[in-house]
Wavefront OBJ file of the C-alpha trace (Angstrom):
o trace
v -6.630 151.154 121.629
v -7.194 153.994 124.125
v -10.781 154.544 125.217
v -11.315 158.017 122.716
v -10.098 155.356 119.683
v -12.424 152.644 120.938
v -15.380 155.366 121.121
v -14.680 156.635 118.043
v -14.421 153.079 116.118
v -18.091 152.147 118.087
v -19.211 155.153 116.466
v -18.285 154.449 112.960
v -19.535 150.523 113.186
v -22.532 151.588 114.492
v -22.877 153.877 111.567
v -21.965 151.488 108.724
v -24.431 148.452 110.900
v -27.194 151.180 110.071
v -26.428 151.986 106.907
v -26.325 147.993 106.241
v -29.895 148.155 107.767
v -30.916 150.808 105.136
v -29.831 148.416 102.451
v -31.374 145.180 103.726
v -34.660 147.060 103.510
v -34.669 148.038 99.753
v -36.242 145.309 97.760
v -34.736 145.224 94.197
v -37.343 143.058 92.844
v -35.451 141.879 89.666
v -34.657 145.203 88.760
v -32.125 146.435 86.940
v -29.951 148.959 87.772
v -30.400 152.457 86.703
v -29.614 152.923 82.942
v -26.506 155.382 83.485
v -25.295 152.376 85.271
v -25.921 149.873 82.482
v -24.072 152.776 80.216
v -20.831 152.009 81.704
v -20.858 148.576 82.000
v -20.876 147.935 78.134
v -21.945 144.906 76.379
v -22.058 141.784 78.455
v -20.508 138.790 76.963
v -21.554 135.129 77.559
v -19.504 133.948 80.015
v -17.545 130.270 78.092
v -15.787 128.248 80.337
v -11.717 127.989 78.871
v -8.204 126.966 80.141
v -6.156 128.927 82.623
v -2.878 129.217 82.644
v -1.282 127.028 84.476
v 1.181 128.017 87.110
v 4.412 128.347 85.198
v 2.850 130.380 82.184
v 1.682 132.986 84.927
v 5.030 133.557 86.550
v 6.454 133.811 83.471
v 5.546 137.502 83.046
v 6.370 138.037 87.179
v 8.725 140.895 87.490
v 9.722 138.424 90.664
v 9.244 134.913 91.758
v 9.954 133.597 94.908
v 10.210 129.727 95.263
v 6.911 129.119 92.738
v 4.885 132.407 93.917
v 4.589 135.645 93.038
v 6.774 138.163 94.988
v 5.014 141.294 96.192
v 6.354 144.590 98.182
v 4.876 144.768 101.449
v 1.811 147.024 101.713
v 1.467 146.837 105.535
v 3.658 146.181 108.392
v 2.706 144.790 111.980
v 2.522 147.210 114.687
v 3.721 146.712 118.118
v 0.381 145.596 118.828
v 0.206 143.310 115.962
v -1.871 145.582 114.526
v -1.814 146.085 110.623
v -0.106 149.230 109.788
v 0.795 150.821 106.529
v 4.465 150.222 105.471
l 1 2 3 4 5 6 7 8 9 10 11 12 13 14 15 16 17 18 19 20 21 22 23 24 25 26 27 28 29 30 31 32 33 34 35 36 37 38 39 40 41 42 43 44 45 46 47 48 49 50 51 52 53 54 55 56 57 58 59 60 61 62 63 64 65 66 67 68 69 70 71 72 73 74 75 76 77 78 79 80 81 82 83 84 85 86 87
């Protein structure tokens, strides 16, 4: 990183370490949230504990397998740096 990108990432850590400091003050006590919140979550359902599937029965439905996993494209790429990148 050159020193304007290093500024500018201080800057926005700093902001999101206040913001966190915003939250930590705010004391739900047991409340819910806000009723047009509730609204969209819809009804809650005990949860029951049940089988999963085991590992064959999930890549069964993979549109591509790769020696027993699941076979993704690449989202990001390593930069020269070995910095993440977007592919």
């Amino acid at each position: 990183m050159d020193a304007a990108e290093v500024s500018q990432f201080s800057e926005d850590l700093t902001r999101i370490l206040n913001y966190f400091a915003v939250i930590d003050t705010w004391d739900p006590g047991g409340d819910l949230p806000d009723p047009e919140v509730r609204g969209r979550l819809g009804p809650l359902r005990p949860d029951r504990a049940q089988m999963a599937l085991n590992r064959s029965e999930a890549l069964s439905s993979a549109p591509e397998v790769d020696e027993g996993e699941f076979t993704v494209p690449p989202i990001l790429r390593r930069g020269p740096c070995g910095s993440a990148e977007e592919a």
